[in-house]
ZATORLO-50011 format. One line per 8 residues: number of its first residue (from 1); for each residue x, y, z of C-alpha. Coordinates in pm, 1 decimal. Example, Ala and Ser with C-alpha at 12.3 -4.5 7.8 and 13.67 -1.06 7.14 Angstrom:
<nodes>
1> 1230.0 -450.0 780.0 | 1367.0 -106.0 714.0
</nodes>
This chain:
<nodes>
1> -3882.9 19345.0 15719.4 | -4229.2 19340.3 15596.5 | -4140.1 19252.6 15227.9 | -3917.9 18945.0 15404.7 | -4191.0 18798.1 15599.6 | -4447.7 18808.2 15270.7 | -4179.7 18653.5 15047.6 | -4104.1 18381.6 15322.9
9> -4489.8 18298.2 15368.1 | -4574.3 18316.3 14997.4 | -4217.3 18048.5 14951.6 | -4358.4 17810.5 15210.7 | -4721.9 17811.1 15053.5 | -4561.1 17729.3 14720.3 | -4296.2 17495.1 14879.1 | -4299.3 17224.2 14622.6
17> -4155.1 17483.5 14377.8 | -3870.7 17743.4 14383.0 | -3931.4 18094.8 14426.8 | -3570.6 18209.6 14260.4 | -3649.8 18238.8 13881.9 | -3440.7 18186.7 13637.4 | -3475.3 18336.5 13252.0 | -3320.1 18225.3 12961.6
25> -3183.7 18526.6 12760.1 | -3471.2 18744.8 12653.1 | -3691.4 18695.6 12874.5 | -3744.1 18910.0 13148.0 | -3592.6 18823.2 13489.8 | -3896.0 18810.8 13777.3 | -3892.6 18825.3 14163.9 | -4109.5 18540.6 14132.0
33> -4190.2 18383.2 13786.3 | -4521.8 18376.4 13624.0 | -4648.8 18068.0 13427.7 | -4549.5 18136.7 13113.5 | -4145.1 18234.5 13249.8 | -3832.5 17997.4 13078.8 | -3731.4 17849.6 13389.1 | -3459.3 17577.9 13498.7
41> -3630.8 17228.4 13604.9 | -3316.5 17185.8 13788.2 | -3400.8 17459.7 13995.3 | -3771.1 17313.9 14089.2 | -3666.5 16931.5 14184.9 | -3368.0 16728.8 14196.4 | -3561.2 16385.2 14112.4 | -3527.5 16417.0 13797.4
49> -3276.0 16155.3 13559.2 | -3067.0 16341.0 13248.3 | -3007.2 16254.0 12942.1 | -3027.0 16566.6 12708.0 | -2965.5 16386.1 12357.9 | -2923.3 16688.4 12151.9 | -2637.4 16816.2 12407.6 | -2503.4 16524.7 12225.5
57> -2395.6 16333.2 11945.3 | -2623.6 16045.1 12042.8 | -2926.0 16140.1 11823.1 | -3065.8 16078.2 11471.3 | -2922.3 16397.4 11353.2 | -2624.8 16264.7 11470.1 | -2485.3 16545.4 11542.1 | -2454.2 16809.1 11867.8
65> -2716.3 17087.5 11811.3 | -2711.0 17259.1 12163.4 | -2410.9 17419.5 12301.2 | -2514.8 17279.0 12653.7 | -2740.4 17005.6 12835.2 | -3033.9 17173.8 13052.1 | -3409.6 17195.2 13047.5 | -3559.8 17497.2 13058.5
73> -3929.9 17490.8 13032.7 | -4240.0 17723.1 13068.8 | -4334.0 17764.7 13456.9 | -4668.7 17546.6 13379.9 | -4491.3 17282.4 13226.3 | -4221.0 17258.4 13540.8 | -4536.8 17207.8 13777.4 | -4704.5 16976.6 13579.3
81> -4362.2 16783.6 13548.5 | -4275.0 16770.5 13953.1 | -4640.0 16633.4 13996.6 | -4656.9 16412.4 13771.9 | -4236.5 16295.2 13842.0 | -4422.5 16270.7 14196.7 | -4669.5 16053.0 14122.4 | -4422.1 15796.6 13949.7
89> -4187.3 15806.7 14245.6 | -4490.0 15689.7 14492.6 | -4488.2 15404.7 14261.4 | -4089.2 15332.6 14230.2 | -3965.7 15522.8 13913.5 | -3870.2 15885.6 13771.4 | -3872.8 16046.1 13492.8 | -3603.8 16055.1 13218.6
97> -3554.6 16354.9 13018.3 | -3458.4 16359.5 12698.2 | -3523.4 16638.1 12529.5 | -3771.4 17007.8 12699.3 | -3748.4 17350.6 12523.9 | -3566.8 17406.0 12179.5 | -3505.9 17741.9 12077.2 | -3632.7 17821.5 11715.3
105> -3235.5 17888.3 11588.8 | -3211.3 17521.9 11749.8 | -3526.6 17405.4 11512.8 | -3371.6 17585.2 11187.0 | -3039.1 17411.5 11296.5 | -3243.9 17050.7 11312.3 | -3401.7 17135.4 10963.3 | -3080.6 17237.1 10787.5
113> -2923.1 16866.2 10873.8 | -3268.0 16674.4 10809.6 | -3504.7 16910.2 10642.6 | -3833.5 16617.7 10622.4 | -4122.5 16718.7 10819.3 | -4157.9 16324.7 10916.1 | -3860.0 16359.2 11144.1 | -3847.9 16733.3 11228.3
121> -4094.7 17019.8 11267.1 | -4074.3 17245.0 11002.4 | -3911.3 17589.5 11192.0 | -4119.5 17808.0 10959.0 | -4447.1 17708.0 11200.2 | -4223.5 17572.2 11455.9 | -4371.8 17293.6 11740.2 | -4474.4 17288.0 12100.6
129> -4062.7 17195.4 12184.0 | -4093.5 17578.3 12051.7 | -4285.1 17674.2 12259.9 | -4190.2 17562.7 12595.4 | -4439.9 17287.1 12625.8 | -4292.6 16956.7 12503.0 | -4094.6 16718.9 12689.0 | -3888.3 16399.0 12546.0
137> -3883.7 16133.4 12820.4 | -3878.5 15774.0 12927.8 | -3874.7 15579.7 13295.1 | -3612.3 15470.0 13512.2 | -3691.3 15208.5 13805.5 | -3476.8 15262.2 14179.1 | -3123.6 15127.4 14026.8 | -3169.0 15417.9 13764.4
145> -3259.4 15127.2 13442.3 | -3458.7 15229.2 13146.4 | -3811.3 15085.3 13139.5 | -3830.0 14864.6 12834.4 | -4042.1 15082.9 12595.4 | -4010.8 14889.5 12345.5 | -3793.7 15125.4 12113.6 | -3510.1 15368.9 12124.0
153> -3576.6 15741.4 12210.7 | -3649.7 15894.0 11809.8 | -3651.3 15596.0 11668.6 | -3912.8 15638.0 11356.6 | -4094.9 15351.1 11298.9 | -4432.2 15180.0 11347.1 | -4302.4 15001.4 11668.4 | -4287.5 15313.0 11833.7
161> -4617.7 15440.0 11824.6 | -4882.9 15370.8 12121.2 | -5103.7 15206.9 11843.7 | -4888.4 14930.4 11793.7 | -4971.0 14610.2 11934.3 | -4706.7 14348.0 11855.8 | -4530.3 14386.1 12182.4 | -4473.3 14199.2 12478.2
169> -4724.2 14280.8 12752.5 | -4432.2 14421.4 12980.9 | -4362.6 14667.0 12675.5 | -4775.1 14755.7 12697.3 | -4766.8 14759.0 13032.4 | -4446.9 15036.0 13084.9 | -4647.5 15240.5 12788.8 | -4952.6 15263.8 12969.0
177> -4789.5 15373.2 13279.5 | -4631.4 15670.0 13130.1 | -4937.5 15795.7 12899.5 | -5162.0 15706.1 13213.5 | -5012.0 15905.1 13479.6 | -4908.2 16199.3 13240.3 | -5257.9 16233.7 13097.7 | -5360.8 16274.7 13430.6
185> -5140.0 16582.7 13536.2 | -5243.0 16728.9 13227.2 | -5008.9 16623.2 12912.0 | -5112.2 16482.4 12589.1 | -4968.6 16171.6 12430.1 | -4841.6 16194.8 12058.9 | -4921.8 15866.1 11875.9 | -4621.4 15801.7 11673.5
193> -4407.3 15865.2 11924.4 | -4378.0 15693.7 12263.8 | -4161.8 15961.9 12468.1 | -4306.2 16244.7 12350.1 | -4587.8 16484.2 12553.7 | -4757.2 16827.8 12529.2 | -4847.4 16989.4 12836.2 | -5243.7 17069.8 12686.4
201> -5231.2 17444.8 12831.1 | -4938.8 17504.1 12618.4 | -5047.0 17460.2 12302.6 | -5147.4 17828.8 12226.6 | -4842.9 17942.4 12397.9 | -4636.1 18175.4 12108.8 | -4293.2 17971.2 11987.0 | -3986.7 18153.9 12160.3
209> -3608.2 18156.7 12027.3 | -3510.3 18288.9 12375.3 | -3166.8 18113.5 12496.2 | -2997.7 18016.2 12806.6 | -2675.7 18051.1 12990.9 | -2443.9 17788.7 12926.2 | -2179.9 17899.1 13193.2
</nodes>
């Protein structure tokens, strides 16, 4: 009865988040997850949009290189995520995933079909998608419509880098928002690329091949 009341009081202190964790495949299942524990965003927040490319054919690779579409991130990552989907939601949008956590098999299966480092990490020192701490994303206003960004999602070119200037100002303007507000719950931008962000605690986190349920 004891061990019921602590759980209950310890969910409703942490009631923004889950307190059912759930591991990918080699990784150790936990009462309650610690920051560094695969977990489901699903299972943190349902304000999140969908569109896992790679569960697809509707990539650069073009081709399908996971066997199912969900996002499973490191703990820290999921929190910084639902604050910072939080803080665009005050303001009228969500976020749009495209791509979280690859497994390393997933990056050696990327590399075999386009093995040039200017498109794909190189497995052999693997990337922060690796390691739990990368996500792939893009806006959507209250009808569920892209923010003009400018570019596609992966598209490798000048235009999509945060550098670039010859846009229109609504194009600058839908940029900024994103970088802005994920700066500020703790991401970094990448400069070539638009969508992409690094949670910064992750960065020393170790790159993981460990897999999820697809049933």
């Amino acid at each position: 009865m004891k061990y019921s009341k602590t759980i209950f009081i310890f969910c409703t202190i942490l009631s923004l988040y889950s307190c059912k964790s759930q591991s990918a495949h080699n990784v150790t299942k936990q009462s309650v997850a610690n920051d560094t524990t695969f977990v489901n965003l699903k299972d943190y927040s349902k304000d999140f949009v969908y569109d896992m490319k790679y569960a697809t054919s509707d990539n650069f690779l073009k081709a399908k290189v996971y066997d199912c579409a969900e996002c499973f991130l490191r703990l820290k990552t999921i929190k910084a995520m639902v604050a910072a989907n939080a803080d665009f939601m005050k303001m009228g949008y969500k976020i749009k995933i495209f791509d979280c956590y690859r497994p390393l098999d997933i990056q050696k299966r990327m590399w075999k079909i386009v093995p040039n480092p200017d498109y794909v990490a190189n497995p052999s020192k693997g990337s922060i998608h690796n390691r739990g701490g990368a996500v792939d994303i893009t806006l959507v206003n209250a009808k569920g419509k892209e923010l003009d960004m400018g570019t596609s999602f992966d598209f490798f070119g000048i235009e999509a880098s945060h550098n670039y200037q010859n846009l229109s100002q609504e194009i600058k303007d839908n940029r900024t928002l994103l970088k802005t507000t994920m700066v500020q719950n703790g991401f970094n931008a990448l400069d070539s690329e638009w969508w992409h962000y690094n949670l910064k605690s992750a960065l020393n986190d170790t790159v993981s091949n460990a897999k999820w349920n697809c049933d």
